[in-house]
N, C-alpha and C positions, 0 to 999 in steps of 0.2 A: 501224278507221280508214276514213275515206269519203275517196276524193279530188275534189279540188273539180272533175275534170272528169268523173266520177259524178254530183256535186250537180248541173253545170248542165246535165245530157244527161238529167236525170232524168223520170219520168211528168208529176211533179205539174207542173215547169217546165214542158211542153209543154201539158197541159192549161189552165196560166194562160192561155196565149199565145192557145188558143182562145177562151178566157173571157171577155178583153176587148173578141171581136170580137161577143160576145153579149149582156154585158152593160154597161150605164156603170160607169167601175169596176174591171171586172173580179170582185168580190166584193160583198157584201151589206154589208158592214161596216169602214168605215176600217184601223182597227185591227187588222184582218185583210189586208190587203193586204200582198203580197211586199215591196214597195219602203219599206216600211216597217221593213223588217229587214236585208234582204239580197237587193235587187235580181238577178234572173238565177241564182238561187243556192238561195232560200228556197224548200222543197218543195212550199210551199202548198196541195195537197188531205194527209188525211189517211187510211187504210182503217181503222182503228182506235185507238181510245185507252183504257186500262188502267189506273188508279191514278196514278205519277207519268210512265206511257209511250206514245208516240204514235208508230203506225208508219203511215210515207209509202206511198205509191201503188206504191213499189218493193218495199214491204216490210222498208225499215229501220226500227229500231229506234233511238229516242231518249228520252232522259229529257227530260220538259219541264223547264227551268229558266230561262223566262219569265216567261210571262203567262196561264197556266193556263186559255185558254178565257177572256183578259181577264177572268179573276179570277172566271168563275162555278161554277168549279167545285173549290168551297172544303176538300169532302171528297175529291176527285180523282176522277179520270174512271171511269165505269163505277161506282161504288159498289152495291154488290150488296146494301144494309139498301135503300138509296133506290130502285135501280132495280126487286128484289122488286117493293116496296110498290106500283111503277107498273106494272108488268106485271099485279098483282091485279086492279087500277082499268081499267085497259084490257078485261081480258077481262069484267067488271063494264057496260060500256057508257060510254064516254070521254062522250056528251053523249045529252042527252033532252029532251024535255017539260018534264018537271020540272028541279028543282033540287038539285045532287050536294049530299049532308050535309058533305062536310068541307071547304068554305067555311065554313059555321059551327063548326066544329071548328075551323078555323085561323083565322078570328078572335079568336073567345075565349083561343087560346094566345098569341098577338102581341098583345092586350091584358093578357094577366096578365104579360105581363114588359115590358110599356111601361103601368103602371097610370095613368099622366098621360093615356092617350090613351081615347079613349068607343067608336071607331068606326073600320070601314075600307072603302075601293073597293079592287076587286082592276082589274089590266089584265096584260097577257106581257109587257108592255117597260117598262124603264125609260124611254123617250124617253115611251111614251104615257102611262107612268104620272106623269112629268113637267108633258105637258101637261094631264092632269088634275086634276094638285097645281094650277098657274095658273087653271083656268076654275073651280075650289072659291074660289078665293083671290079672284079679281073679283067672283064673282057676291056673295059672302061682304058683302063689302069695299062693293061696289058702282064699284068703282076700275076704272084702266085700268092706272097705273104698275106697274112690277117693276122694283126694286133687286135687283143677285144680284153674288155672287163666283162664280167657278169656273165647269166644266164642265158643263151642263147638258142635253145632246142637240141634237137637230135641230131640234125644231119650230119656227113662227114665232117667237112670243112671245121664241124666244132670239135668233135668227138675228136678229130686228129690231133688233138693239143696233148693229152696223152698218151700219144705212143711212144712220144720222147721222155715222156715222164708220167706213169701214172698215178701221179699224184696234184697234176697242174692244175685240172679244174676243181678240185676238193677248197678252194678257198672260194668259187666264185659261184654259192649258191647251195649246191645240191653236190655234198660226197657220194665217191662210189661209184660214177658211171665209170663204164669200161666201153673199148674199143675194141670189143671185138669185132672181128665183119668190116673195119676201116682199111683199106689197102696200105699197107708199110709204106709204101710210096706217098703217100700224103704227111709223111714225118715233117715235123720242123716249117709245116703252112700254116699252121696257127698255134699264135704263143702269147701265154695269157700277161697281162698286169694287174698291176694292184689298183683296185677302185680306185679313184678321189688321188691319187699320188701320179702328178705329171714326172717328177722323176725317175720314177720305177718305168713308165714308158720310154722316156727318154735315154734313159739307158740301156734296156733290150731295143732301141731301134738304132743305136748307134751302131755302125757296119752294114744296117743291113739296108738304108735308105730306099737306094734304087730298086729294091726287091718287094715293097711292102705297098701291096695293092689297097688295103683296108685300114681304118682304125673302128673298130666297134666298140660299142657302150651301152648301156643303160645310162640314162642323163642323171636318173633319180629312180633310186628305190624305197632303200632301207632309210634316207635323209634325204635331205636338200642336198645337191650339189656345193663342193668349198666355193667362197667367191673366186673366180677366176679361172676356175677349171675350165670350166668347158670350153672359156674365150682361150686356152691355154692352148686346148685340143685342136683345135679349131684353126688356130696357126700353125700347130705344128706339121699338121695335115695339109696345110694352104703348103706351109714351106715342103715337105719334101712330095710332092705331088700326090699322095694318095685320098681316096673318098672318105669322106666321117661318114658314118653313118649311127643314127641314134636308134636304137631298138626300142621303139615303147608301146611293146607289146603289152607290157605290165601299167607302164605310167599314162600312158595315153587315155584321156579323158579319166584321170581319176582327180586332177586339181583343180582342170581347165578343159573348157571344150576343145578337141584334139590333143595335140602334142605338149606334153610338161614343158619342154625345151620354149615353148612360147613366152611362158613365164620367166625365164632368162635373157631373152632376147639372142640368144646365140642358135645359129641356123646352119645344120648339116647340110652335107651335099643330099645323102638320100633317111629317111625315115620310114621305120617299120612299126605301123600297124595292125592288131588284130583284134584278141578275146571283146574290151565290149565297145567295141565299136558299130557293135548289128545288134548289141543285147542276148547275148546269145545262140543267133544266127551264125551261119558257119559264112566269117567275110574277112579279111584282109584285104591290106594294099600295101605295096610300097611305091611311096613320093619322092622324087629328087628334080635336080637341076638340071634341065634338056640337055645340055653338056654330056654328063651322066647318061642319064636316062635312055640315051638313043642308042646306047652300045646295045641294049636289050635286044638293035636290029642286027648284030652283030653274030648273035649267039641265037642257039633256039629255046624259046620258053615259049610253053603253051601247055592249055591242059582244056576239055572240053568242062568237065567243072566249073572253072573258072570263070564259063562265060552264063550259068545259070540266072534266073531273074531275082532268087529270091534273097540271095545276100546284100547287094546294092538294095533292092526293097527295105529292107530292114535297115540294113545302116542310114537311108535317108531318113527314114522314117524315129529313129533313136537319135536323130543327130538334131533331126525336128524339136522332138520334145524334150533334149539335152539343152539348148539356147534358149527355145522358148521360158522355159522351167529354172532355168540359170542351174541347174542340176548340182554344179560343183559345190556349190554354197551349201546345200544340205548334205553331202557327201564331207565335206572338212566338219561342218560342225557336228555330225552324229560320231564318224570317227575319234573329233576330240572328245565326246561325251565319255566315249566305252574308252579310250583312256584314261581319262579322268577316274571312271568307274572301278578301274584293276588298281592305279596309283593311290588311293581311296580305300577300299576293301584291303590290300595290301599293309597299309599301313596299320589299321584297326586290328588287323589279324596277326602283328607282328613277321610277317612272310616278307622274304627281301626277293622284289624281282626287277625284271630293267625291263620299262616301257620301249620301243622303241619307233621306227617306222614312218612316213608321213599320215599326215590324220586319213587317210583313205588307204593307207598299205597298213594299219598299224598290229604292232606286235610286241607281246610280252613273253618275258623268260623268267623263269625260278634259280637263282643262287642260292643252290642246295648242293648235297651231294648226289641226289639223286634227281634231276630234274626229266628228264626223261618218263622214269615211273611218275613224278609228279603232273608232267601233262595230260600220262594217259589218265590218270584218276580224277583227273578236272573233268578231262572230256568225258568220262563214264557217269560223272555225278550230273553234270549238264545234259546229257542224256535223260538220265532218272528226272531233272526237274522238265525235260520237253524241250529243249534245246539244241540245234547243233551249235556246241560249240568247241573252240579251237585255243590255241596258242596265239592265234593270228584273226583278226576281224578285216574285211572287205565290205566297208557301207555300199548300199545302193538307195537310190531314191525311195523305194518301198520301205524302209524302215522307219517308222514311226517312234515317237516318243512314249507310246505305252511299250512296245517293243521292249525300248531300253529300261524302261520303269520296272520290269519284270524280271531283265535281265539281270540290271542290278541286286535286287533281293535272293537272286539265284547266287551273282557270286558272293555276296557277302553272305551266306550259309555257308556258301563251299569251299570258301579261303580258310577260314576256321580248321573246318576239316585236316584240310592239307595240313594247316597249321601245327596241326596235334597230331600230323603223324609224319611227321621229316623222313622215317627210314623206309616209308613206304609198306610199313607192315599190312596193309587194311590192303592192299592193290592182289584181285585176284586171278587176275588174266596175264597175258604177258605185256611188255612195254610196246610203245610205238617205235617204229623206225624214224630215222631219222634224213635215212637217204637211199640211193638204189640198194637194193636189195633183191638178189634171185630168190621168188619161190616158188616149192616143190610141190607138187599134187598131192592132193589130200585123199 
């Protein structure tokens, strides 16, 4: 057991505090920020991570039962098949002159199990590999428009949805972001809709056909796609000429090896990959139809990154022991487990909360009044039992069934808790955020 005035006297806490006076922020990546879990509390650096274990700056030990590296690291941390492979590559020369051969190695594998697709660009990130989904799509198109559902990164192209209203993207993910630093001029290029509703699309793209280079999506997040959506998208896209494109950045290899949309049977023009498709390796791609595709010769995209050995190393290498291992199979049934687990404890405890999510995205919420204070006090109690844990679980192959065996006994003490205190009176820190959020130097 940790007690929480261990947690908040901790390295990592004191290191944030430096953090923020260094960087904007504080950390490189939202979703990584303390206040996003457990303000004051949350150990936030790490000295190691091991399969389903991550030990702090103090050198505690806890089982991830989060967000696993926000979901990149699908086989779990450290994997010694994937990391081998990268250490070989490395002593091999990580970049050259020339051009490393398993780029073409790993394209030809993410073509044979996406055979709809002709061709790929590779980039490290999902955000850039994002914005190069859009600058294939215009130049393609010759368009300026983008329709899109969901969560898409940083870049302009997205962030421009709220300059005409800054409240447009507040439904699709993540409140709060702002546009500043996006040129005025990019007003009115991307306009969002409503998930899973073909008529909420269908009616912002009436008038604007001929202008609307993009339809972007996430296939499947928070569920399964309705039946017939996607075949919905899919025409409507064929009929007024623009590219679909499916973003699975998030869904990708969490059901199925590669792309969720495989499991539908319905097939974009282009497809974005990233987080674990290298296991944590910094790798992306985006896939499409040579039609597409070619406009890439059109425009300039290049980045000498890009062309390093050791991303393609990893993702052939994860993607190996992803098939080999049938990966997905233990991925749905642990995630249904730690469902099962909250729906369970939830109920014993009298606490009303709504599971939700696919079994590898899965996520629960508290109907309270206060739920918010009630997250963070889960995560601070999960802490104290050695825990990271969340709102939200992301399985990976490393989790084991003692894992869960432990886990369970954790929540069912800590539902209780919560139970007997609805108003949040016992919570001694401040709450979690919930979305972007500026903060000030400490």
């Amino acid at each position: 057991m940790n007690s929480l005035e261990e947690l908040m006297t901790g390295s990592g806490v004191e290191l944030y505090r430096r953090a923020k006076t260094l960087m904007p922020g504080g950390t490189q990546l939202l979703s990584k920020r303390p206040e996003m879990f457990a303000p004051e509390v949350w150990p936030s650096y790490y000295s190691k991570a091991k399969g389903s274990r991550v030990w702090d700056m103090d050198g505690r030990e806890f089982i991830d039962m989060s967000i696993m590296a926000v979901g990149a690291c699908i086989l779990g941390y450290a994997d010694d098949e994937v990391d081998d492979a990268v250490v070989s590559a490395i002593r091999r020369g990580v970049n050259s002159t020339l051009n490393c051969p398993e780029e073409v190695e790993l394209a030809e594998a993410l073509v044979t199990l996406h055979p709809w697709f002709d061709m790929v660009r590779y980039a490290r990130s999902g955000g850039e590999a994002m914005g190069l989904a859009i600058r294939v799509a215009r130049a393609s198109t010759k368009r300026d428009v983008v329709m899109f559902s969901g969560y898409h990164g940083w870049n302009d192209w997205y962030l421009a949805a709220n300059l005409a209203d800054d409240a447009a993207l507040d439904g699709q993910l993540m409140p709060g972001l702002q546009p500043n630093g996006v040129p005025r001029g990019l007003t009115g290029t991307a306009i969002s809709f409503d998930a899973n509703n073909i008529e909420s699309l269908r009616e912002k793209v009436r008038g604007k056909e001929n202008q609307i280079a993009a339809i972007v999506i996430e296939p499947a997040r928070g569920e399964d796609a309705p039946p017939g959506y996607l075949q919905a998208l899919r025409e409507l896209a064929s009929e007024i000429g623009a590219v679909l494109v499916f973003d699975e950045i998030t869904s990708g290899f969490r059901m199925c090896a590669g792309g969720i949309h495989r499991n539908y049977g319905v097939y974009p023009d282009l497809a974005v990959f990233a987080k674990s498709m290298a296991n944590g390796y910094a790798m992306s791609v985006v896939m499409g139809v040579e039609k597409v595709m070619q406009a890439a010769q059109t425009t300039f995209i290049s980045s000498t990154n890009w062309t390093d050995r050791v991303g393609p190393t990893a993702a052939l290498a994860t993607l190996k022991k992803y098939q080999r291992e049938h990966v997905e199979k233990h991925l749905i049934a642990t995630g249904n487990r730690v469902k099962d687990i909250w729906r369970q404890a939830a109920v014993r405890s009298g606490l009303e909360i709504n599971v939700t999510g696919l079994p590898s995205l899965g996520a629960f919420g508290f109907k309270a009044r206060h739920p918010m204070g009630m997250n963070t006090r889960f995560t601070i109690e999960m802490l104290k039992e050695g825990f990271l844990g969340f709102r939200q679980f992301k399985p990976s192959f490393a989790h084991q069934s003692d894992d869960l065996d432990r886990y369970q006994k954790a929540v069912e003490r800590i539902f209780p808790l919560l139970a007997a205190d609805l108003e949040c009176t016992e919570l001694r820190t401040p709450k979690h955020h919930s979305g972007f959020q500026r903060l000030t130097k400490e």
